[in-house]
Chimera marker file (.cmm) of the C-alpha trace (Angstrom):
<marker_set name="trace">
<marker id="1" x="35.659" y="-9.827" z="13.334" r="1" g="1" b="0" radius="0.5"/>
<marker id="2" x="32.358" y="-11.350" z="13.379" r="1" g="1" b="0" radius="0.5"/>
<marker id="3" x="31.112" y="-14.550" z="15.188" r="1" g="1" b="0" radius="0.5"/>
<marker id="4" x="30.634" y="-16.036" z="11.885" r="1" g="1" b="0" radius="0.5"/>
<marker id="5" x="34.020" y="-15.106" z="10.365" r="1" g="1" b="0" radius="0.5"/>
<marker id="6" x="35.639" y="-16.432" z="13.373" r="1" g="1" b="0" radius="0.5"/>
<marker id="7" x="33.726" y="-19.872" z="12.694" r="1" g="1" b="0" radius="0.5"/>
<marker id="8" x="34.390" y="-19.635" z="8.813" r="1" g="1" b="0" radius="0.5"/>
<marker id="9" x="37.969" y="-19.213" z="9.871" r="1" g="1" b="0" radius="0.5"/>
<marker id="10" x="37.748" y="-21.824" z="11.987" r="1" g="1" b="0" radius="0.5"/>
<marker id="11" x="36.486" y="-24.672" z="9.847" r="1" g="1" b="0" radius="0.5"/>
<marker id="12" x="38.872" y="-23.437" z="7.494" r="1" g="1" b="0" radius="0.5"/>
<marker id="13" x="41.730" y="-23.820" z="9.400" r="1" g="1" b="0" radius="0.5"/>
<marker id="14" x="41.052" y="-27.452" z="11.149" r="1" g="1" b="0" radius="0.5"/>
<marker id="15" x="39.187" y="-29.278" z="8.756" r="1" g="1" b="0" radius="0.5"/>
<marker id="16" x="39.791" y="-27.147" z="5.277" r="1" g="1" b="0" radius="0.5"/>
<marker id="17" x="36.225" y="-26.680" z="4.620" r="1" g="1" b="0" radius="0.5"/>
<marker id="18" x="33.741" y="-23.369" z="4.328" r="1" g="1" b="0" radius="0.5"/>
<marker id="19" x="30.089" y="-24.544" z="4.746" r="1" g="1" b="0" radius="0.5"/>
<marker id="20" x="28.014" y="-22.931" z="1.578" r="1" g="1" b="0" radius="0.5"/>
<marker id="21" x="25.005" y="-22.949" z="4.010" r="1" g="1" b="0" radius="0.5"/>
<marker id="22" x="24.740" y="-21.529" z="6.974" r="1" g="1" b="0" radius="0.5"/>
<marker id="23" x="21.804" y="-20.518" z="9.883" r="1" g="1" b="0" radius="0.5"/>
<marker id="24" x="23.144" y="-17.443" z="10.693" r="1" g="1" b="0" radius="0.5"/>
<marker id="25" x="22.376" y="-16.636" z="14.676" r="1" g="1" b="0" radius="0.5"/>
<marker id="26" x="18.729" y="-14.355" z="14.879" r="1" g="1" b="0" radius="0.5"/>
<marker id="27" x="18.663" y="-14.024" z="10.976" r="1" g="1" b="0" radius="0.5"/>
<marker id="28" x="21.945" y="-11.930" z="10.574" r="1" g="1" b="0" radius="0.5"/>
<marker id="29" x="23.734" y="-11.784" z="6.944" r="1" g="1" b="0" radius="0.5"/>
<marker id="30" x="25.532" y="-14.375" z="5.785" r="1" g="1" b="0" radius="0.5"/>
<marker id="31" x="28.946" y="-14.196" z="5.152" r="1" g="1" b="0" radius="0.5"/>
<marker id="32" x="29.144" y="-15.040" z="1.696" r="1" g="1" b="0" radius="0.5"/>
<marker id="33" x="27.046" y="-18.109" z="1.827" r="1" g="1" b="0" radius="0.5"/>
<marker id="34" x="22.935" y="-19.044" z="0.701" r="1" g="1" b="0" radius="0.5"/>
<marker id="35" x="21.420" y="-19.038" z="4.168" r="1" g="1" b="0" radius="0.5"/>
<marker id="36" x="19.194" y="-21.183" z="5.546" r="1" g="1" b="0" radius="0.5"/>
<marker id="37" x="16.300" y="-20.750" z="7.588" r="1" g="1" b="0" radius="0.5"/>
<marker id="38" x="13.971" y="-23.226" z="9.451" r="1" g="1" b="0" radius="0.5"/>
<marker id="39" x="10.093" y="-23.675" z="8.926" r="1" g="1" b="0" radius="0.5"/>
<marker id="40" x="9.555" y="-25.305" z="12.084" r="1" g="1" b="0" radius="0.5"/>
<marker id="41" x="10.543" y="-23.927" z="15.769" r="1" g="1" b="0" radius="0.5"/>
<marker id="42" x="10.732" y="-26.828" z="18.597" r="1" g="1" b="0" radius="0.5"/>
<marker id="43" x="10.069" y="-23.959" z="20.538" r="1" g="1" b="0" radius="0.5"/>
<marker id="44" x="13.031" y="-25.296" z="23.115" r="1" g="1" b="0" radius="0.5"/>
<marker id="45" x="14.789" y="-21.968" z="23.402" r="1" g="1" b="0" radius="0.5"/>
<marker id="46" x="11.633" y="-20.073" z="24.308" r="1" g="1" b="0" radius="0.5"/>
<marker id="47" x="11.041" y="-22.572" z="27.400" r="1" g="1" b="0" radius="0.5"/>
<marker id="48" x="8.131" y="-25.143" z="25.727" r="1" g="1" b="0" radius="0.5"/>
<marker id="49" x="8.186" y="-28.457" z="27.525" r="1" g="1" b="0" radius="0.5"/>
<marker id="50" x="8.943" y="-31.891" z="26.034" r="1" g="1" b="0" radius="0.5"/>
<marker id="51" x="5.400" y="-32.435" z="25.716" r="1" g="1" b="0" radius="0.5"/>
<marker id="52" x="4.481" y="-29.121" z="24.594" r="1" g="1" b="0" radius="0.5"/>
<marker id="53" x="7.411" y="-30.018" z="21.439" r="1" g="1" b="0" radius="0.5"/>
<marker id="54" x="5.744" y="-33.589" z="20.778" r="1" g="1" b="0" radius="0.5"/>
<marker id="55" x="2.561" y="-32.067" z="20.589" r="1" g="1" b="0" radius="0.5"/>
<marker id="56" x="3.401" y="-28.803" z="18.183" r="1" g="1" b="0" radius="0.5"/>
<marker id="57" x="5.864" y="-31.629" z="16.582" r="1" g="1" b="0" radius="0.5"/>
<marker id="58" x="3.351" y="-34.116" z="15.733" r="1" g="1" b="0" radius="0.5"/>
<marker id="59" x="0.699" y="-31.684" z="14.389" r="1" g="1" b="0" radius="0.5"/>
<marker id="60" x="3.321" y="-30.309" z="12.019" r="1" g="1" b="0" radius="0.5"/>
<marker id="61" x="3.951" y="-33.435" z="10.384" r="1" g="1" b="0" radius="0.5"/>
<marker id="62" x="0.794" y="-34.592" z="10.510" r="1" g="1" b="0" radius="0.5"/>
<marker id="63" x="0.308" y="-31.364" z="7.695" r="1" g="1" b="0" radius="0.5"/>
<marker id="64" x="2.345" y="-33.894" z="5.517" r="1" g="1" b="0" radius="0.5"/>
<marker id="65" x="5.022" y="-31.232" z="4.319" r="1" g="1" b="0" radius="0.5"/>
<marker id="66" x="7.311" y="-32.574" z="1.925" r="1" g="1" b="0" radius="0.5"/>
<marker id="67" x="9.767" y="-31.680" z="3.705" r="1" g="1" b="0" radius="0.5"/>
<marker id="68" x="10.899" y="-30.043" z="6.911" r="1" g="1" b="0" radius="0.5"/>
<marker id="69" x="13.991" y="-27.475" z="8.324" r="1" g="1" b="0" radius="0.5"/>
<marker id="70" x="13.910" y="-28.029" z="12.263" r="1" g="1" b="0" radius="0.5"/>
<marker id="71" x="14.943" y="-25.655" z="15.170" r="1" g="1" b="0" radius="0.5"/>
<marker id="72" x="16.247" y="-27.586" z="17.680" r="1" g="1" b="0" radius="0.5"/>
<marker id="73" x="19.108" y="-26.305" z="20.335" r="1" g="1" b="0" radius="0.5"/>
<marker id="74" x="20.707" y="-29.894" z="21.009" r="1" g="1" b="0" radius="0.5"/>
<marker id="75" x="22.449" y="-27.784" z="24.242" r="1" g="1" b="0" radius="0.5"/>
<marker id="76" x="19.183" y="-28.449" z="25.990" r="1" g="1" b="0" radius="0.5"/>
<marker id="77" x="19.395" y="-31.395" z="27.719" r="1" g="1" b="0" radius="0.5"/>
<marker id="78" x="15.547" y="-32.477" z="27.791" r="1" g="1" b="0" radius="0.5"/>
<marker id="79" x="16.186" y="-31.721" z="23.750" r="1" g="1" b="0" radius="0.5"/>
<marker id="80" x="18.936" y="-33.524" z="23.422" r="1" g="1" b="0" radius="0.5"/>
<marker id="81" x="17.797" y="-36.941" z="25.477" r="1" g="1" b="0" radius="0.5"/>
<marker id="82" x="13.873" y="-36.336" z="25.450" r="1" g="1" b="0" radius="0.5"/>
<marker id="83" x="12.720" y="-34.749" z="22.307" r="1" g="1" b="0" radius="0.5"/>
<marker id="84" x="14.979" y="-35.912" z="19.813" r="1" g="1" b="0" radius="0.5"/>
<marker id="85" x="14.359" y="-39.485" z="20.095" r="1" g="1" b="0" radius="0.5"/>
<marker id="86" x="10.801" y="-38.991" z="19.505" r="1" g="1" b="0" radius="0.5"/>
<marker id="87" x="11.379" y="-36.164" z="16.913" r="1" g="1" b="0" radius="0.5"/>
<marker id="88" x="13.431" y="-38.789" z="14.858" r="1" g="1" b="0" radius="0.5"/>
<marker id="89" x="10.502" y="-41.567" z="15.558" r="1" g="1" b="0" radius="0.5"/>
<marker id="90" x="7.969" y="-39.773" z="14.710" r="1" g="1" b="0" radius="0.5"/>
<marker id="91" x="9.419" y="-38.383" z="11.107" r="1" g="1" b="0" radius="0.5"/>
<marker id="92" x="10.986" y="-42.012" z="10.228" r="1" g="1" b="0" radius="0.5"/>
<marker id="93" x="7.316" y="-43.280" z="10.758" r="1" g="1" b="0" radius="0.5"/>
<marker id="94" x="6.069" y="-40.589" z="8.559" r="1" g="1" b="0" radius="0.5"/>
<marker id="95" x="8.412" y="-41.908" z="5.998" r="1" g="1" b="0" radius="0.5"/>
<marker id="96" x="10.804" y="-39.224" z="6.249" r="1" g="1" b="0" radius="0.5"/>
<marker id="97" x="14.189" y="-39.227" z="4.481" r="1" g="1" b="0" radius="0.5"/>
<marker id="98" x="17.251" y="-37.961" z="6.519" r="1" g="1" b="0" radius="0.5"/>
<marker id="99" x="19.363" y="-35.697" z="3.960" r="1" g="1" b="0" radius="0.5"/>
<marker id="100" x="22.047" y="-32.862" z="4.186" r="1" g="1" b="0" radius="0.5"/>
<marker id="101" x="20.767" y="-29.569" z="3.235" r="1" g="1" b="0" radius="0.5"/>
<marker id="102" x="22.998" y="-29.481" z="0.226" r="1" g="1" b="0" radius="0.5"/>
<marker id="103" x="20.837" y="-32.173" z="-1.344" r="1" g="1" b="0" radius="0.5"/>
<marker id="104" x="17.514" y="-31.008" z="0.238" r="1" g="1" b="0" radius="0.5"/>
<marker id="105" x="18.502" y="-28.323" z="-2.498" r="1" g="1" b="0" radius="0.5"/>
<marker id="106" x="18.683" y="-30.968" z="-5.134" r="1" g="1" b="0" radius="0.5"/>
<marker id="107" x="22.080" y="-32.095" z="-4.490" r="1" g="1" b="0" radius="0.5"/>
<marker id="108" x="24.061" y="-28.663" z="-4.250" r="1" g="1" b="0" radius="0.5"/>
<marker id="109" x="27.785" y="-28.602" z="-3.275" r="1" g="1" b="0" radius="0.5"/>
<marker id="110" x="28.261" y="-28.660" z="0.263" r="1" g="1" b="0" radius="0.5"/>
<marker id="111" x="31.003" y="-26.165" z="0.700" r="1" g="1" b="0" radius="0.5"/>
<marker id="112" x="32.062" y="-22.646" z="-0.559" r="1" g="1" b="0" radius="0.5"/>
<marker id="113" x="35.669" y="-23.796" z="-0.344" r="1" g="1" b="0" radius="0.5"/>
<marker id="114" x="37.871" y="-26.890" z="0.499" r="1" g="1" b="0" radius="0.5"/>
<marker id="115" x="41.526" y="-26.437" z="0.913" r="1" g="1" b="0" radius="0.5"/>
<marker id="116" x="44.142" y="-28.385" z="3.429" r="1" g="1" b="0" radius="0.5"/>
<marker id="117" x="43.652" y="-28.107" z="6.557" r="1" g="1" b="0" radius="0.5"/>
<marker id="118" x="46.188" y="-25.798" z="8.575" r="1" g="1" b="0" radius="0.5"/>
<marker id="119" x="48.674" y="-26.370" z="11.004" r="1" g="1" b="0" radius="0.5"/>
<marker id="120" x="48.198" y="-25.357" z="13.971" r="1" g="1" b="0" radius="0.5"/>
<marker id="121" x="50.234" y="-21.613" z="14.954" r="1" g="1" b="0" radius="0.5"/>
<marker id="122" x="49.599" y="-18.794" z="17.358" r="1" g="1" b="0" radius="0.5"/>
<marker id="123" x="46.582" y="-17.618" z="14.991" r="1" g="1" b="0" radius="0.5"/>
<marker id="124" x="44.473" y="-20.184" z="16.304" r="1" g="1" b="0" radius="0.5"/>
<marker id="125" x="42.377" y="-18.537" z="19.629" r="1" g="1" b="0" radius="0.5"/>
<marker id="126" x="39.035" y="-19.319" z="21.279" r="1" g="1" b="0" radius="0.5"/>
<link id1="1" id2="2" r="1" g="1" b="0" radius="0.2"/>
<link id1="2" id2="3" r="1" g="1" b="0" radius="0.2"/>
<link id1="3" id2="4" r="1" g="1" b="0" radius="0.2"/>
<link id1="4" id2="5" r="1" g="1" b="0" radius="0.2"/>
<link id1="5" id2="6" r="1" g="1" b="0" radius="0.2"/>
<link id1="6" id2="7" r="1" g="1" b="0" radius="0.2"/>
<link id1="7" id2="8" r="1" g="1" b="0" radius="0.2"/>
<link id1="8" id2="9" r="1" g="1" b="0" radius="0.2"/>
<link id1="9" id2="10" r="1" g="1" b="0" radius="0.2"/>
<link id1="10" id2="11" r="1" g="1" b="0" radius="0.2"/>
<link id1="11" id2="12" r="1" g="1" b="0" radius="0.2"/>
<link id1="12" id2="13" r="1" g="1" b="0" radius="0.2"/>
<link id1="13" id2="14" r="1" g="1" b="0" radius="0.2"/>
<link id1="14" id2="15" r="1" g="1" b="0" radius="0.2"/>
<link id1="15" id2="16" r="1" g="1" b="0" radius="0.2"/>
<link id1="16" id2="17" r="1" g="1" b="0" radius="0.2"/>
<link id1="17" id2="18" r="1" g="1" b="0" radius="0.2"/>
<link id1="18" id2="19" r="1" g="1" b="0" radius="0.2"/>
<link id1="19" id2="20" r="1" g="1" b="0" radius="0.2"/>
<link id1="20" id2="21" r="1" g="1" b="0" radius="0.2"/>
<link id1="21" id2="22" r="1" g="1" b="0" radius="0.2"/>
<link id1="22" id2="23" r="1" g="1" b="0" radius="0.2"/>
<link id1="23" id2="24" r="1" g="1" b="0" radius="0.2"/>
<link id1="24" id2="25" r="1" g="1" b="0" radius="0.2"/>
<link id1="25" id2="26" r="1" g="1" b="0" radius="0.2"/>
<link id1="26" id2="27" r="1" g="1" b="0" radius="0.2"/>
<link id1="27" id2="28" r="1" g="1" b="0" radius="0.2"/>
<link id1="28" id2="29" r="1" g="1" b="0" radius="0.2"/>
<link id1="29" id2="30" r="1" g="1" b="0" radius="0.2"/>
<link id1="30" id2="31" r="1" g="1" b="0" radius="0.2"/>
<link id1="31" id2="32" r="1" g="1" b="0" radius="0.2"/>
<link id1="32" id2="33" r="1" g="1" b="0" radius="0.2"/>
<link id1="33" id2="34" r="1" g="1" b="0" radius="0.2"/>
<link id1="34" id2="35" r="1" g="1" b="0" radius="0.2"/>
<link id1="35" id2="36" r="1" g="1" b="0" radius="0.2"/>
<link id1="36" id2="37" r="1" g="1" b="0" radius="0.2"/>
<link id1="37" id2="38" r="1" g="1" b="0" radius="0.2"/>
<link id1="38" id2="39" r="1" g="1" b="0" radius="0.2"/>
<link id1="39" id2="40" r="1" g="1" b="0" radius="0.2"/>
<link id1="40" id2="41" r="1" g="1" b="0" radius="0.2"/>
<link id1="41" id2="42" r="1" g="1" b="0" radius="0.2"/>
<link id1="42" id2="43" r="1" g="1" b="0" radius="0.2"/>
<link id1="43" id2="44" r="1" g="1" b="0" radius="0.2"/>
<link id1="44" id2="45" r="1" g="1" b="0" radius="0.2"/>
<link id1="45" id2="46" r="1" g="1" b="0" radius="0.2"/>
<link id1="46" id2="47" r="1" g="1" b="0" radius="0.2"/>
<link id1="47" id2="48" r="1" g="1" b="0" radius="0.2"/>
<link id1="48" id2="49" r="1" g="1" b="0" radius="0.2"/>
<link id1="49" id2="50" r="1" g="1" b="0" radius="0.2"/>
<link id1="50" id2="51" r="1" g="1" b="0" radius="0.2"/>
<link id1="51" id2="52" r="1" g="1" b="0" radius="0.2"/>
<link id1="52" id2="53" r="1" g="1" b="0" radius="0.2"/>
<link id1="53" id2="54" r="1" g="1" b="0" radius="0.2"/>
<link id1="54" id2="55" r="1" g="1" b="0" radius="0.2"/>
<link id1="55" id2="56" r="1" g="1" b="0" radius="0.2"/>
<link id1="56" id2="57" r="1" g="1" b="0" radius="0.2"/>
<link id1="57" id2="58" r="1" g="1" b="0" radius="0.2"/>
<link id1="58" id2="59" r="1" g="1" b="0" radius="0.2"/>
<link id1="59" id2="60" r="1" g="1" b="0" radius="0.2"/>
<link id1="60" id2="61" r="1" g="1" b="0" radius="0.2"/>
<link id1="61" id2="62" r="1" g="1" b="0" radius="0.2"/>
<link id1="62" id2="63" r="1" g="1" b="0" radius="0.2"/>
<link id1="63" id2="64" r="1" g="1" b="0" radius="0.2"/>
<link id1="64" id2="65" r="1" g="1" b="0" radius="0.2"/>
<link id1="65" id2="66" r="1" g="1" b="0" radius="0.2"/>
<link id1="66" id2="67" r="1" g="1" b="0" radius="0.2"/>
<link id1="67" id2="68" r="1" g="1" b="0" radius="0.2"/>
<link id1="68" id2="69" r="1" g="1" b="0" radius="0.2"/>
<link id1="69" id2="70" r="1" g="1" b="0" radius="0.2"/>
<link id1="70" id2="71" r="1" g="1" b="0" radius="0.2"/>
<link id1="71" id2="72" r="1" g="1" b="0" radius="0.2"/>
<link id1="72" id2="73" r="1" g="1" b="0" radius="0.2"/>
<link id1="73" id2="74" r="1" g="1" b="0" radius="0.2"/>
<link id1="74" id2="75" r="1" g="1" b="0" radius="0.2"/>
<link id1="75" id2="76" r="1" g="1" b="0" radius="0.2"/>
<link id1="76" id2="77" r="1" g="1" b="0" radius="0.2"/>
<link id1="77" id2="78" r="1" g="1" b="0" radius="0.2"/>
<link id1="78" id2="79" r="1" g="1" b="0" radius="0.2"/>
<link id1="79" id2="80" r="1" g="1" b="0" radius="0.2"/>
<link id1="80" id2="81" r="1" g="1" b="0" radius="0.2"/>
<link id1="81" id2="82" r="1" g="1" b="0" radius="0.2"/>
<link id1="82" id2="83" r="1" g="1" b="0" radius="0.2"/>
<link id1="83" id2="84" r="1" g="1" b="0" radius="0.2"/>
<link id1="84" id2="85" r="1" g="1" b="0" radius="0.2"/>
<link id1="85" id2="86" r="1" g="1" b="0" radius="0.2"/>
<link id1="86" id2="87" r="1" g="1" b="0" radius="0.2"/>
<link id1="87" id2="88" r="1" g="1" b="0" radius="0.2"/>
<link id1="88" id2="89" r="1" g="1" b="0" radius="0.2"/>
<link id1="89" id2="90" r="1" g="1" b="0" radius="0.2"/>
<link id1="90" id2="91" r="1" g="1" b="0" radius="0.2"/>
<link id1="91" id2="92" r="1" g="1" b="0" radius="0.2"/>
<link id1="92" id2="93" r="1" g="1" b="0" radius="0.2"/>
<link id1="93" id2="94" r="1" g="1" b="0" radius="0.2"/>
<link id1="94" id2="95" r="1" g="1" b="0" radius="0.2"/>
<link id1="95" id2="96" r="1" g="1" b="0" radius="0.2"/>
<link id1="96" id2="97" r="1" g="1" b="0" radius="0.2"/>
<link id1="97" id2="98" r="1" g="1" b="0" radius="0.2"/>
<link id1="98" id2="99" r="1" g="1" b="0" radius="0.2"/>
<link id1="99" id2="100" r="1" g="1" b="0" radius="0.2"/>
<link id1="100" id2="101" r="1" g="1" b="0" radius="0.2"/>
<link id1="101" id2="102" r="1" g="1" b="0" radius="0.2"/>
<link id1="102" id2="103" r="1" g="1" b="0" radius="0.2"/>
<link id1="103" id2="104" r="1" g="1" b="0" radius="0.2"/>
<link id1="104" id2="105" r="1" g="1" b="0" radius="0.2"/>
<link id1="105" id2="106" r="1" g="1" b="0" radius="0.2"/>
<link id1="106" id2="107" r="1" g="1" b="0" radius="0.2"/>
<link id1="107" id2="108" r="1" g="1" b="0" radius="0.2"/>
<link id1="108" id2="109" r="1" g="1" b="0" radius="0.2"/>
<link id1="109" id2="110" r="1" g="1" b="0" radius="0.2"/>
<link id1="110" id2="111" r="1" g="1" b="0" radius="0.2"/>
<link id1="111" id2="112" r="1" g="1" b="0" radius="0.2"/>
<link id1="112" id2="113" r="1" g="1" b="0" radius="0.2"/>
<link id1="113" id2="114" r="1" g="1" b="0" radius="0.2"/>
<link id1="114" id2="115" r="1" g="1" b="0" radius="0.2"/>
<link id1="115" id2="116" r="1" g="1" b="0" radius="0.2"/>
<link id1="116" id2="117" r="1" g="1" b="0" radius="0.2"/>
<link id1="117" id2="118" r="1" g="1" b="0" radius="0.2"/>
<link id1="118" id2="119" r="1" g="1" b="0" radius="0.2"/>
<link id1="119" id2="120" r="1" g="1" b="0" radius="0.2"/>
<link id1="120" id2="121" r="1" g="1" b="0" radius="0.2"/>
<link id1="121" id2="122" r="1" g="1" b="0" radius="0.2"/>
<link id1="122" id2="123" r="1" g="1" b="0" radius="0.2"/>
<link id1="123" id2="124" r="1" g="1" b="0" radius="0.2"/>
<link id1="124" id2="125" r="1" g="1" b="0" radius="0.2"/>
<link id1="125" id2="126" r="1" g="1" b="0" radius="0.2"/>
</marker_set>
C-alpha cells in the first residue's frame, strides 16, 4: 500500500474526510485526486538560508503574480520560526489574500469524500 493510500486511509478513518487535492511527494500520481503543484520553491529542503529565502521570496512577489502555490517544509526549524513570519509579512503587505486551494480554484469542493469518522480497531497502525 502506498504512502498516500495509507494517508487517504488515514484521514478517512479519524476525521471522515479524503482531501480532493493533494501534493503528492516528488510529483508521484495521485490517488484519485486533481494534484497540486507549487510555482514557487523556498528552496528550504535544498539547504538555502533564511536570507537566501527572503531574498528569492521577495523578488517573486515583487513579479506581482496573482497568485502564488508555496514550497515550504514547516519541519525546518529556521522555516518554521524564521522564514515564515516574514513570508506571511511580506505577502499581507503585497495585499495578498490567504485562501484554501479549493477556492484558489474558484471555490471547488474541498474533499473527494466525507463520511463518519471511524472508531478506533486493530486496523489503525503507524
Amino acid at each position: 500500500m502506498s504512502q498516500m493510500t495509507r494517508t487517504d486511509e488515514a484521514l478517512t478513518k479519524i476525521l471522515g474526510v479524503k482531501p480532493a487535492f493533494v501534493h503528492p511527494p516528488y510529483v508521484a500520481a495521485a490517488n484519485g485526486q486533481s494534484i497540486v503543484i507549487w510555482d514557487f520553491d523556498s528552496g528550504d529542503s535544498a539547504g538555502a538560508s533564511v536570507e537566501q529565502m527572503e531574498t528569492t521570496y521577495q523578488n517573486t512577489i515583487n513579479e506581482g503574480p496573482s497568485s502564488t502555490l508555496i514550497l515550504n517544509h514547516e519541519t525546518y526549524e529556521s522555516t518554521a520560526h524564521k522564514f515564515l513570519p516574514f513570508d506571511l509579512s511580506a505577502l499581507q503587505a503585497k495585499g495578498y489574500q490567504f485562501v484554501t486551494v479549493a477556492e484558489c480554484l474558484g471555490g471547488l469542493e474541498p474533499y473527494a469524500a466525507v463520511t463518519e469518522p471511524a472508531v478506533r480497531d486493530d486496523t489503525w497502525t503507524c
